[in-house]
C-alpha positions in Angstrom: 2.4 32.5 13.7 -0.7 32.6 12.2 -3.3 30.3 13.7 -5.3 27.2 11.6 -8.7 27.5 13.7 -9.9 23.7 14.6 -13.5 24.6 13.1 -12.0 24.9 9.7 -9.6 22.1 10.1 -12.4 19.4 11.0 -14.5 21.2 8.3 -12.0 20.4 5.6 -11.1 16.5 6.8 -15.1 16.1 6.5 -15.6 17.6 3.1 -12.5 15.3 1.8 -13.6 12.1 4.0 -17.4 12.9 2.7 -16.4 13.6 -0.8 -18.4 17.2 -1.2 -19.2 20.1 0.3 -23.5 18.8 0.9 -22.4 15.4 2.1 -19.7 17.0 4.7 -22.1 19.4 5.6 -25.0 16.5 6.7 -21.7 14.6 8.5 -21.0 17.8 10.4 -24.8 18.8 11.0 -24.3 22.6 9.4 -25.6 24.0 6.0 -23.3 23.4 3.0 -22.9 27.3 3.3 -21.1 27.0 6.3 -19.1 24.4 5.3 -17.9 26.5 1.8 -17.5 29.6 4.4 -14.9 27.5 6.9 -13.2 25.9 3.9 -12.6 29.9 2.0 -11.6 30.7 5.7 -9.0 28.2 5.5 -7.7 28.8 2.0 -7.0 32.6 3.1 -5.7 32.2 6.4 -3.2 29.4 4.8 -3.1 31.6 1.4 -3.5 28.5 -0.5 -5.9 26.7 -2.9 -6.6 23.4 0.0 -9.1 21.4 -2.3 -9.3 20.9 -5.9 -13.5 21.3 -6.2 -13.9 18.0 -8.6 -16.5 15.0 -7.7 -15.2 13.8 -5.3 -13.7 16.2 -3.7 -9.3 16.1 -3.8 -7.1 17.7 -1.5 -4.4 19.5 -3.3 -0.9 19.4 -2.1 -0.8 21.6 0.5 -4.5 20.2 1.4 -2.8 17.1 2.1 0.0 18.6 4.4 -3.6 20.2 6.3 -5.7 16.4 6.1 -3.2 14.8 7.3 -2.5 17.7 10.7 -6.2 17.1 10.9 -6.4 13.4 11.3 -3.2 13.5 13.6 -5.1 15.9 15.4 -8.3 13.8 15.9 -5.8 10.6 16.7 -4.8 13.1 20.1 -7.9 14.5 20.7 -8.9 10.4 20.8 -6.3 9.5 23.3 -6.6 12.4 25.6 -10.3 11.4 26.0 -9.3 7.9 26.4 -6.5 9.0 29.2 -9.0 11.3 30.9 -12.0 8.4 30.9 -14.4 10.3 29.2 -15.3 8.3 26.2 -17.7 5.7 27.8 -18.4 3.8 24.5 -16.0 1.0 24.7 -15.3 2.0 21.3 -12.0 0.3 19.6 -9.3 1.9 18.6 -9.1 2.3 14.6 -5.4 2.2 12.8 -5.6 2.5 9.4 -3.3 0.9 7.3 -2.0 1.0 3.6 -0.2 -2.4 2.4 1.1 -4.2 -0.7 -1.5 -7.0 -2.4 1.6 -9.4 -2.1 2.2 -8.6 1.8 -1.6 -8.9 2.6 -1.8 -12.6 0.7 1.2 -13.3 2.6 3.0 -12.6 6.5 1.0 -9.3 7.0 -2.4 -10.7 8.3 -0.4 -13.7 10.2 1.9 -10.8 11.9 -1.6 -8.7 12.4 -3.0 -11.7 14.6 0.2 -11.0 17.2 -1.0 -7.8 17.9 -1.8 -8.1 21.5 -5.6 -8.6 22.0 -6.3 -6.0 24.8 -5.4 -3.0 23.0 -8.6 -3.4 21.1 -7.4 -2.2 17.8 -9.5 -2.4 14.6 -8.0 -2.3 11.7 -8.9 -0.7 8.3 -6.4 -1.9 5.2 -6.2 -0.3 2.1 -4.9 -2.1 -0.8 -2.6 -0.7 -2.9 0.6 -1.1 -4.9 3.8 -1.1 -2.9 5.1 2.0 -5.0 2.1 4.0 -4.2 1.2 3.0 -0.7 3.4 6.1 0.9 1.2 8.8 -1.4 -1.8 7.4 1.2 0.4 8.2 4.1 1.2 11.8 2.1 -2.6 12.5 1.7 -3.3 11.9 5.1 -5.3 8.6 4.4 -3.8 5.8 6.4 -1.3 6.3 10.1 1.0 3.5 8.2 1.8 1.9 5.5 4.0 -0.8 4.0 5.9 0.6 0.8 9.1 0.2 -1.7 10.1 3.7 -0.8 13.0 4.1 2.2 12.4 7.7 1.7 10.0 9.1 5.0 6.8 11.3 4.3 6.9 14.2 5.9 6.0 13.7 9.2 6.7 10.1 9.1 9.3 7.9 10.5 10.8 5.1 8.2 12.5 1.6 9.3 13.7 -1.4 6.5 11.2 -4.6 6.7 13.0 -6.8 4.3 13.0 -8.3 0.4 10.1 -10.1 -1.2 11.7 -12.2 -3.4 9.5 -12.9 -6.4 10.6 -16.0 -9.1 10.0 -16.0 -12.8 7.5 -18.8 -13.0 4.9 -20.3 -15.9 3.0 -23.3 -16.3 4.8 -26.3 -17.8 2.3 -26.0 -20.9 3.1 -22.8 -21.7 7.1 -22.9 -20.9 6.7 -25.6 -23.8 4.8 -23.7 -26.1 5.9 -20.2 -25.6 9.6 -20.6 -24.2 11.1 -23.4 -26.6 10.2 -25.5 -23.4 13.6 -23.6 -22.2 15.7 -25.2 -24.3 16.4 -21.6 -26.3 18.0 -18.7 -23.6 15.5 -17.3 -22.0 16.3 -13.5 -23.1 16.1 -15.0 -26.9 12.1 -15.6 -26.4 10.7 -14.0 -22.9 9.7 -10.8 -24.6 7.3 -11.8 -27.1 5.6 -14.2 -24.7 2.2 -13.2 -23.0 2.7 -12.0 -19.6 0.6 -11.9 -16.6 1.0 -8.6 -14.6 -1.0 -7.3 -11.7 -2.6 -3.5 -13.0 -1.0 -1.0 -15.2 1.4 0.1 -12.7 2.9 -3.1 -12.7 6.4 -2.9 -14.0 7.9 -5.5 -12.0 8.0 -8.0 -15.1 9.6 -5.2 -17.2 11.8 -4.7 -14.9 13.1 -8.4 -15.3 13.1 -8.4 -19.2 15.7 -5.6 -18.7 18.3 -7.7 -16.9 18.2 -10.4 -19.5 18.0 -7.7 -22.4 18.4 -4.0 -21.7 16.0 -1.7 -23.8 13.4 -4.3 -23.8 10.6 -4.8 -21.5 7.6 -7.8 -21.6 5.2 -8.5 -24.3 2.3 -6.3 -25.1 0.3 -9.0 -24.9 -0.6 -9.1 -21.1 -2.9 -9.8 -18.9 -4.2 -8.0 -15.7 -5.4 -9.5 -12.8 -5.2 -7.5 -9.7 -5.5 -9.7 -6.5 -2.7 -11.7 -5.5 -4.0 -14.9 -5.3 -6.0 -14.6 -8.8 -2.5 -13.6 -10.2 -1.1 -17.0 -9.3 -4.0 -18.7 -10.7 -3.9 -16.8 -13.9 0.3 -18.1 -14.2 -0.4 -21.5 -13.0 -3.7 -21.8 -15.7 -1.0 -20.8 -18.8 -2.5 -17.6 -19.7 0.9 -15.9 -19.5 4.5 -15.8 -17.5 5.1 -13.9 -14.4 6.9 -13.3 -11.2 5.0 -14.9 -8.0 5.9 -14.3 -4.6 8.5 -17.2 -3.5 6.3 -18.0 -0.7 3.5 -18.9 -3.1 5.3 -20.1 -6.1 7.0 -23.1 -4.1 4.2 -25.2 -3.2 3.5 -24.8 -7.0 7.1 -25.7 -7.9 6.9 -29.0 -5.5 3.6 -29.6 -7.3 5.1 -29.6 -10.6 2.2 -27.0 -11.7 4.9 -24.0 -12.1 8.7 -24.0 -13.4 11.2 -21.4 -13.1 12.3 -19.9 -15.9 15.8 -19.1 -14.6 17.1 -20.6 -11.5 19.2 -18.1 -10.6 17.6 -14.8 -11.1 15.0 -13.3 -8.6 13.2 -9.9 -8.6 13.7 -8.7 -4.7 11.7 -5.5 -3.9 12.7 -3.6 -0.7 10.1 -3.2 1.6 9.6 -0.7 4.3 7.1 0.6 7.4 6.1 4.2 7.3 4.6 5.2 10.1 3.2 9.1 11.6 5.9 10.5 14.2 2.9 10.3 17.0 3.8 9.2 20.4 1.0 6.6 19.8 1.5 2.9 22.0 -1.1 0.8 20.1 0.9 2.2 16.4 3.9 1.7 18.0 3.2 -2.0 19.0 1.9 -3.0 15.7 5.1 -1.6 14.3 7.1 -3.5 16.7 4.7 -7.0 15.5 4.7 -6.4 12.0 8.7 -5.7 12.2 9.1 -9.3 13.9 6.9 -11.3 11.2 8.7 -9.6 8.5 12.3 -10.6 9.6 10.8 -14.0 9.9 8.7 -13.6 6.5 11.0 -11.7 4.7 14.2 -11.8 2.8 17.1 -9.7 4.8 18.9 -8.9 2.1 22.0 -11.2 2.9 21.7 -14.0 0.4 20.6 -13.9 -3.2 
């Protein structure tokens, strides 16, 4: 079996981390000679192209199979060190983390606090969109992530969190002015009203024009707003319909600031934890928290 030297390994997780070949070569203290050397090295021992040579620099797809043995690597080399007492610093742990917008403005911070304090974990979140939270965990970017997809990574274990359930909702104002103040059926008028969605990826409000009218999606006329909490403002304040996390939409709905547009349809996304296949206690125990809070946060898929 032919051998991926650790040199050349490290070399290629700096020059993707650092973004070029210069910058990986001042993180790694070598010339950027060395560093192109190590990375050609690489590519012909593997006998594949590992980095697509844009600004920054990407990892192509068997790159990302290579970042992500690196960082594994470096998450071992980290606990043997740890196990044989010879890091000194005092140094926390770091776990990064992709998750859903929703999930973070939700149960995932609250569940986060439950981790137990004396595994002195930091944590690094990245942000992204349910749907394309497990392509982190494929590029080697983040240990776990939270994501719509039940389908593992490769080198990933998989287990179901639960639904989010996400309502219809608008302002009262606009409900009146846009939706016949619901008096007209609601697949009659929802797809020329202005819609509120969270970034172009965002097809969850599409998604619910289809079950009222097949071959139609929401209006052209949308607006983009991608935090979570900005997206609630931006439905509340009229400026289009949308579908808001239950959890947020009912103090809203008590308020009398939001009305649901149909009381008996719901959009529930599937959520799920990804997670590397490391024999790795703090990961695992964040697993095991973050599981809990979601069966409490979460919809289990028994009622609708």
């Amino acid at each position: 079996m032919t051998e991926l030297p650790l040199d050349q390994v490290r070399t290629l997780l700096a020059v993707v981390d650092e973004g070029t070949f210069d910058a990986a070569a001042g993180a790694l203290h070598v010339t950027p000679s060395a560093v192109s050397q190590r990375v050609k090295a690489l590519e012909q021992r593997t006998g594949r192209v590992l980095l697509m040579r844009t600004k920054p620099v990407r990892p192509t797809e068997s790159g990302e199979i290579v970042v992500r043995f690196a960082r594994q690597l470096a998450r071992l080399e980290r606990d043997a060190h740890d196990e044989l007492g010879m890091t000194g610093s005092g140094e926390p742990t770091r776990l990064s983390i992709a998750v859903n917008s929703d999930s973070l403005a939700t149960w995932f911070l609250p569940a986060l606090t439950r981790v137990p304090q004396e595994l002195r974990l930091s944590f690094e979140l990245l942000r992204e969109d349910e749907g394309r939270t497990a392509a982190l965990l494929r590029e080697g970017l983040v240990m776990a992530a939270v994501t719509s997809s039940p389908d593992p990574v490769t080198g990933c274990s998989v287990r179901p969190l639960g639904r989010m359930r996400y309502l219809p909702v608008a302002s009262p104002g606009f409900a009146e002015k846009w939706l016949c103040g619901l008096a007209t059926p609601l697949r009659e008028v929802i797809a020329d009203a202005p819609v509120v969605a969270f970034d172009r990826h965002d097809e969850l409000q599409d998604r619910f024009v289809r079950t009222l009218r097949r071959g139609h999606r929401a209006s052209a006329l949308r607006h983009y707003v991608p935090t979570s909490e900005g997206y609630v403002d931006a439905v509340a304040a009229g400026m289009g319909w949308g579908l808001v996390p239950e959890v947020q939409a009912a103090p809203l709905l008590r308020a009398g600031r939001l009305v649901r547009l149909d009381a008996d349809r719901i959009v529930a996304v599937p959520l799920f934890w990804q997670q590397w296949k490391l024999d790795f206690p703090a990961l695992a125990a964040v697993a095991d928290t973050v599981a809990a809070a979601a069966a409490l946060a979460l919809d289990s898929g028994q009622r609708t």
